[in-house]
N, C-alpha and C positions, 0 to 999 in steps of 0.2 A: 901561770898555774893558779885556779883557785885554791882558799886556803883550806888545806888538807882538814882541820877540825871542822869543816861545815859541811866536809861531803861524805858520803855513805860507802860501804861495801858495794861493789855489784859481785851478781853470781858469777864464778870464774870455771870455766870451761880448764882439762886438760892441755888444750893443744893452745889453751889466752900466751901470748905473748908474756916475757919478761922486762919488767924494766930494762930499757938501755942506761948505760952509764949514764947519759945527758938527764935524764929523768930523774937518776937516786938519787944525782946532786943535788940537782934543784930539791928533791926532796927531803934530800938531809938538810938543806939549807933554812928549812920551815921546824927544823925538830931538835929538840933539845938536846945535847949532850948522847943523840942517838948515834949510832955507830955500824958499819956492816962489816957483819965479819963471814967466812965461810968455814963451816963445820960441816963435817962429812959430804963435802963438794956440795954444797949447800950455803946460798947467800944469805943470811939473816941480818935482822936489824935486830939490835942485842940494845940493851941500857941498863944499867944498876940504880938502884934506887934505895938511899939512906934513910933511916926510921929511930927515933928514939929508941922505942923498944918493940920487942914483938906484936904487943899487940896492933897499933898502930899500923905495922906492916899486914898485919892478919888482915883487918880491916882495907887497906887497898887492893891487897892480892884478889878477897871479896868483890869490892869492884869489879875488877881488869875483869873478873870472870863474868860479871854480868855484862859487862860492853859485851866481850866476846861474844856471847849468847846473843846479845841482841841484836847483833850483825851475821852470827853464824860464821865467824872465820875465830879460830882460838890458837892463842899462844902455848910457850912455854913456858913456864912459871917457876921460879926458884924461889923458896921462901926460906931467910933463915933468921936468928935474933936479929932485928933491924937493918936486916938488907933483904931486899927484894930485886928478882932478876928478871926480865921479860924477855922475851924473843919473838918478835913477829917473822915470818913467811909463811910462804902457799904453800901447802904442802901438796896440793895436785900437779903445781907445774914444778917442785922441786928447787923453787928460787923466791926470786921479790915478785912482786906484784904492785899496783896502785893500793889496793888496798891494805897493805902492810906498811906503807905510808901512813896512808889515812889513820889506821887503828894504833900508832905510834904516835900521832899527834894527839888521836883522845885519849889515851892512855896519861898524856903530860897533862892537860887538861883537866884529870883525875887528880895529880897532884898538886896542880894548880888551886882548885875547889878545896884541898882537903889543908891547906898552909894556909 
């Protein structure tokens, strides 16, 4: 598997496939501290992320949201005093995708730049 921070979104069709098991391992296996959980029979990759103080958090949430935009696939975002929540999936196919991978690794990559 290429490494997920160097590849792109592609545009995701309704009926695109979902990750198989063998796939999210591998690609949990490229991501930090990332985790899939399922809410409302819905697969997501979920991660918490610790901030000194708010601002600092404001400031990456700020990010996450321009990746988002810049790929056109956007999370969910929890912002609160020095924690930040992310949740990547597809919301067309109601699960994972490749790309919710991907935008999980540049998301860490964010935090990575920013320490």
């Amino acid at each position: 598997m290429m490494k997920l921070s160097e590849m792109t979104c592609e545009a995701c069709q309704a009926d695109a496939p979902q990750l198989t098991d063998e796939q999210l391992a591998e690609g949990l296996a490229q991501l930090s501290d990332w985790r899939c959980e399922t809410i409302d029979d819905v697969q997501q990759l979920h991660r918490s992320f610790s901030f000194d103080d708010f601002a600092y958090a404001f400031i990456f949430v700020a990010q996450v949201a321009e990746i988002a935009m810049e790929h056109d696939h956007h999370p969910r975002i929890l912002l609160e005093y020095g924690k930040v929540e992310v949740h990547w999936w597809t919301h067309k196919i109601k699960g994972l995708h490749q790309n919710d991978l991907v935008m999980a690794a540049k998301t860490d990559q964010l935090l990575d730049a920013n320490e």
